[in-house]
C-alpha positions as CSV (number, residue, x, y, z in Angstrom):
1,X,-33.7,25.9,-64.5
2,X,-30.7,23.9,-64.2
3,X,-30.8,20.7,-65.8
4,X,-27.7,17.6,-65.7
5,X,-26.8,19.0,-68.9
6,X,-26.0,22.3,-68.3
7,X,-24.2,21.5,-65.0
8,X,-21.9,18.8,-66.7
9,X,-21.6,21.7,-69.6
10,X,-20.8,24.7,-66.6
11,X,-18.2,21.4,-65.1
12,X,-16.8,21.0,-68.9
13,X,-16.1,24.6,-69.1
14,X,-13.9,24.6,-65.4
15,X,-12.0,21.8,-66.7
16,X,-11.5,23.3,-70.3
17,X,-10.6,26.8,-69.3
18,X,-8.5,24.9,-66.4
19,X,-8.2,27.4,-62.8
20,X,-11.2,28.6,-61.3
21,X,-10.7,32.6,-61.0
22,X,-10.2,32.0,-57.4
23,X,-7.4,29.1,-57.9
24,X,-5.2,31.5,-60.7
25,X,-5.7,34.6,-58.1
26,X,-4.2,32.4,-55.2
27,X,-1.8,31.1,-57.6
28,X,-0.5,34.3,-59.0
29,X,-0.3,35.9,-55.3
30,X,2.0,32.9,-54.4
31,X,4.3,33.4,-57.0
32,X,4.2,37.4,-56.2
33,X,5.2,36.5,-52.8
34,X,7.8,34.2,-53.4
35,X,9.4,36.3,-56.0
36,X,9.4,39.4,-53.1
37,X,10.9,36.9,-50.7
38,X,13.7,35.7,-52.8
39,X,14.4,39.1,-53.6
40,X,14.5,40.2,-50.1
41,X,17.0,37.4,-49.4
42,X,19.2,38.3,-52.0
43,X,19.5,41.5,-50.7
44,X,19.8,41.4,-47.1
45,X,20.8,37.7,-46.2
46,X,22.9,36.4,-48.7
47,X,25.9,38.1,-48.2
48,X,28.0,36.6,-45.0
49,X,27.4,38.2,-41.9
50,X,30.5,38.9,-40.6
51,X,33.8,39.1,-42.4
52,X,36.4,36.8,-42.8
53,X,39.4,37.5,-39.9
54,X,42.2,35.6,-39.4
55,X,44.6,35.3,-36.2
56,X,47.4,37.8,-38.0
57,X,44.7,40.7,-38.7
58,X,43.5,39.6,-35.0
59,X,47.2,39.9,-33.7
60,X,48.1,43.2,-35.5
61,X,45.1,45.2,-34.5
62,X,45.3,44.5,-30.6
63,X,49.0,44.5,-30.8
64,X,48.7,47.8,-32.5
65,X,46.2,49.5,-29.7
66,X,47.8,52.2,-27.4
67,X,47.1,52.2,-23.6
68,X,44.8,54.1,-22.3
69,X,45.9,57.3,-20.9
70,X,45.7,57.6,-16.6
71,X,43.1,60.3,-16.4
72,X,40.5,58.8,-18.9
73,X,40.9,55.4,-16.7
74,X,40.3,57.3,-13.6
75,X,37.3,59.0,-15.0
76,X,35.6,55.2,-16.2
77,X,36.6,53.4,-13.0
78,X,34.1,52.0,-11.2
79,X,32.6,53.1,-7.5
C-alpha cells in the first residue's frame, strides 16, 4: 500500500543517491563514446592531410622527370 510517506521517502532516496540507474547508464555510455571518438580522431584525423610542398620541391621534381620514350606513347595514344 503506498502511502504519501513512502513515495516522498522512495523521492528522498532518488535525490539522495542522486542518478536514477538509467540516468548514470546513459551518462557513462556518453562518456564511453566520446572518449572512442576523440581517440579515433587523434588517430586518423589529426595529422595534416597532405604534406607541406613548396614551389622549389614542385620545380625540381617535374624538372627532374625524363620524357617518355616514343613506343610507350604510341602504345597510350588515343583512337
Amino acid at each position: 500500500m503506498k502511502t504519501a510517506h513512502t513515495e516522498n521517502l522512495r523521492g528522498d532516496r532518488r535525490l539522495r543517491d542522486g542518478l536514477s540507474r538509467y540516468a548514470r547508464e546513459i551518462v557513462v555510455v556518453l562518456v564511453v563514446k566520446t572518449f572512442v571518438l576523440v581517440a579515433i580522431w587523434q588517430v586518423w584525423f589529426s595529422a595534416p592531410a597532405r604534406p607541406q610542398v613548396d614551389g622549389g620541391q614542385i620545380a625540381a621534381r617535374i624538372y627532374s622527370s625524363t620524357a617518355i620514350p616514343a613506343d610507350e606513347r604510341e602504345r597510350h595514344a588515343g583512337p
